[in-house]
C-alpha positions as a Markdown table, in Angstrom:
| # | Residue | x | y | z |
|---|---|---|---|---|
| 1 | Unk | 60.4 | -27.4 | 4.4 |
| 2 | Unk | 60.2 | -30.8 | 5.7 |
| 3 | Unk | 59.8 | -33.5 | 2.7 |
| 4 | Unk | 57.3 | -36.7 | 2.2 |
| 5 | Unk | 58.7 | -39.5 | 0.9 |
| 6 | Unk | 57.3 | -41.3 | -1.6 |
| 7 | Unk | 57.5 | -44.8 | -3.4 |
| 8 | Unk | 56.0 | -44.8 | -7.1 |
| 9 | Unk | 54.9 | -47.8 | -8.8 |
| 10 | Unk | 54.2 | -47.3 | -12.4 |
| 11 | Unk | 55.8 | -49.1 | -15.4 |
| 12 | Unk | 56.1 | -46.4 | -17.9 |
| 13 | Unk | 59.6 | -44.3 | -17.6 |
| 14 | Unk | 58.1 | -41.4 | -19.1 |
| 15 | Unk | 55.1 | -40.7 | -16.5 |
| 16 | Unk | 57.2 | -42.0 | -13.8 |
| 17 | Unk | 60.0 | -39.3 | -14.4 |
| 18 | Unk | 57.3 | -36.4 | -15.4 |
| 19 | Unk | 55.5 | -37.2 | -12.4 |
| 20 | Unk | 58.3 | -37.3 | -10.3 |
| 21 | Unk | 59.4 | -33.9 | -11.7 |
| 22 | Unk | 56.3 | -32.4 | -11.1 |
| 23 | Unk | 55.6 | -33.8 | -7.6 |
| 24 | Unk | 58.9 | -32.5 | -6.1 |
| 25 | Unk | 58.6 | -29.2 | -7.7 |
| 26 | Unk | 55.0 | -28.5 | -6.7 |
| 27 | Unk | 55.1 | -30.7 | -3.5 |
| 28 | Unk | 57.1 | -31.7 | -0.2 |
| 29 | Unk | 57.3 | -34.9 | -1.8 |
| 30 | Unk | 60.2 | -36.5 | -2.9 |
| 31 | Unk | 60.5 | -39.5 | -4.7 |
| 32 | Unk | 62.6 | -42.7 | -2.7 |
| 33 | Unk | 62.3 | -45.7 | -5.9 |
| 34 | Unk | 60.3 | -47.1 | -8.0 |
| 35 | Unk | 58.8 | -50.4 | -9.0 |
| 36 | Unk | 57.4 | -51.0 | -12.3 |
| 37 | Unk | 55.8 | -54.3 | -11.5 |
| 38 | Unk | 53.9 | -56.4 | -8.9 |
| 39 | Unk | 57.2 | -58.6 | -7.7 |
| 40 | Unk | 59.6 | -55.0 | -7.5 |
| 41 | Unk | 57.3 | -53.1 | -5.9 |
| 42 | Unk | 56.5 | -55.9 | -3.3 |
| 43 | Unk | 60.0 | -57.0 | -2.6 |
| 44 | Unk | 60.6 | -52.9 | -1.8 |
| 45 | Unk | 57.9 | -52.3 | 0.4 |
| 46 | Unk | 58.8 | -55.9 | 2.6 |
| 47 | Unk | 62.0 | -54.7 | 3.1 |
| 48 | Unk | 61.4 | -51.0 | 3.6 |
| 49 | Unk | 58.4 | -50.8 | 5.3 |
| 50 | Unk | 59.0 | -47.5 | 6.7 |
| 51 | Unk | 60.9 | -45.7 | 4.2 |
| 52 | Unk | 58.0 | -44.2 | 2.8 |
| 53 | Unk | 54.8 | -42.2 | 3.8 |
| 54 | Unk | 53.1 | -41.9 | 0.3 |
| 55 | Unk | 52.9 | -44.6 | -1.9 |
| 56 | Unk | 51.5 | -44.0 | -5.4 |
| 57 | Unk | 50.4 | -46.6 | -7.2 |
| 58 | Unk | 49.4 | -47.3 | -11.1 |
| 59 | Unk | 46.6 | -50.2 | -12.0 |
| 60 | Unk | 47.7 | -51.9 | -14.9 |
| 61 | Unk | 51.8 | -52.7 | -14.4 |
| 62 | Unk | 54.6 | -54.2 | -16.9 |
| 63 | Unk | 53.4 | -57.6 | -14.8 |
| 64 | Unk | 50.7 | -58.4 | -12.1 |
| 65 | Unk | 48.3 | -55.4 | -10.9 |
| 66 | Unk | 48.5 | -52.2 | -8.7 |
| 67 | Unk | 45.2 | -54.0 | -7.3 |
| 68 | Unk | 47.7 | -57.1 | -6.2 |
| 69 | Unk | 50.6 | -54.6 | -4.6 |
| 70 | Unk | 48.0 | -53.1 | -2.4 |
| 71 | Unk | 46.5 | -56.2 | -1.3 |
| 72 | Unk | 49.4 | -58.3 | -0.9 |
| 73 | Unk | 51.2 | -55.9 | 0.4 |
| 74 | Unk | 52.3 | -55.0 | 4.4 |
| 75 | Unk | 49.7 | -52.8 | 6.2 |
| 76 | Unk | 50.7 | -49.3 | 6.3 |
| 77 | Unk | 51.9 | -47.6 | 9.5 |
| 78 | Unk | 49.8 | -45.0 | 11.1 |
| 79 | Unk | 50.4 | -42.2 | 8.8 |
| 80 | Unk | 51.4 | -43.7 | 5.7 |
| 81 | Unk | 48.7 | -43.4 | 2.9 |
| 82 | Unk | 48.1 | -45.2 | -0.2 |
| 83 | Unk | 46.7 | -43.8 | -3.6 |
| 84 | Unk | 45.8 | -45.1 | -7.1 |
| 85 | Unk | 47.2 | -43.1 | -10.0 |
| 86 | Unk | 45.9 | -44.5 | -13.0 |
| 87 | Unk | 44.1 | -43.9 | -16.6 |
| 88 | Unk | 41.9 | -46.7 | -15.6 |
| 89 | Unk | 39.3 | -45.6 | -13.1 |
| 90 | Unk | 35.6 | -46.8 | -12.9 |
| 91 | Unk | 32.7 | -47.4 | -9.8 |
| 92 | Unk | 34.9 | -50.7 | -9.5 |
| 93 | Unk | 38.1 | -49.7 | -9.1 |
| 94 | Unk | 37.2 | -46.5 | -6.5 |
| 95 | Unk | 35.1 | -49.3 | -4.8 |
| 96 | Unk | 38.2 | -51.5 | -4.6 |
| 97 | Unk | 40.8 | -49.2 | -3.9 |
| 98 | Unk | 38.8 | -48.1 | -0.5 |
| 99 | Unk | 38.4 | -51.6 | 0.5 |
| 100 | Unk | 42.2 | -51.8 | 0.2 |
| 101 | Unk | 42.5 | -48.7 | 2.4 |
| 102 | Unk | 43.8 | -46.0 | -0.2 |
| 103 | Unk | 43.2 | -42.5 | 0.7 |
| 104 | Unk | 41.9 | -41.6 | -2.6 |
| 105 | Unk | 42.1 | -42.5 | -6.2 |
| 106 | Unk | 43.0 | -40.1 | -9.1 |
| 107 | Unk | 42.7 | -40.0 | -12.7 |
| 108 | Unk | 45.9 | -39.9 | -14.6 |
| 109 | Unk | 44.0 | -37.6 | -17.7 |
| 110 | Unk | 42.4 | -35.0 | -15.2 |
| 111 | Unk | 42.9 | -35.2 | -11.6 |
| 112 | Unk | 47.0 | -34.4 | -11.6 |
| 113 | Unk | 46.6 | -30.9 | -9.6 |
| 114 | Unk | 43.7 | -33.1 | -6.9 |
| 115 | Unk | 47.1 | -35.3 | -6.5 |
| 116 | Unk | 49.1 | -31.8 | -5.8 |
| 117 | Unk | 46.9 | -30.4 | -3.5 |
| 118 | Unk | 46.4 | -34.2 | -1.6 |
| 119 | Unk | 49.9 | -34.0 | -1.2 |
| 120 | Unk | 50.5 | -30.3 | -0.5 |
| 121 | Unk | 47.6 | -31.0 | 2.5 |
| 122 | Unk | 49.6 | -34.2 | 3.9 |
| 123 | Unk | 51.2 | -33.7 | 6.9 |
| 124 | Unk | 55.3 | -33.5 | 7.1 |
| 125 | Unk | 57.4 | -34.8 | 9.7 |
| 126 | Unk | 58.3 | -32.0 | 11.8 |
């Protein structure tokens, strides 16, 4: 099976080692680093722009925002895709999130098996 790889930003050890546990058991994806604030996650993707093809991103971060790493950061490729992970999702945020050009947003309490199937349907390189 060909894999999707994926950059997580999220600030708490324990999601981001569940979630990665769960996403490359249940999903091509595999997990290429992590950023647990603004600055890291920035720095990564400006000097790996294509490393990745998912990138998962939390709202509220150890410093700065998920909000200011999508932004700030460098437009995605053609097939890359962008999605908020967070327990922090209201009108404002789904609003914001698709003027910043994510594919979807998902609730950390409820939506984890709408993240599997989103990534189940992505495409893999072939």
């Amino acid at each position: 099976m060909d894999r999707i790889p994926a950059f997580l930003i999220e600030d708490r050890a324990t999601i981001r080692e569940n979630l990665t546990a769960t996403l490359e058991e249940l999903t091509p994806v595999y997990v290429v680093g992590h950023a647990a604030s603004e600055a890291e996650a920035l720095e990564w993707l400006r000097a790996n722009p294509s490393e990745w093809t998912l990138l998962i991103v939390d709202i509220f971060l150890k410093s700065g925002s998920g909000l200011g790493v999508l932004a700030k950061m460098p437009p995605p490729s053609d097939g890359q895709h962008a999605v908020i992970l967070s327990n922090y999702i209201t009108e404002e945020i789904r609003e914001q999130g698709s003027q910043l050009g994510v594919a979807a947003v998902f609730d950390k309490s409820n939506d984890i098996e709408n993240l599997i199937d989103f990534c189940n349907a992505m495409p893999t390189a072939a």
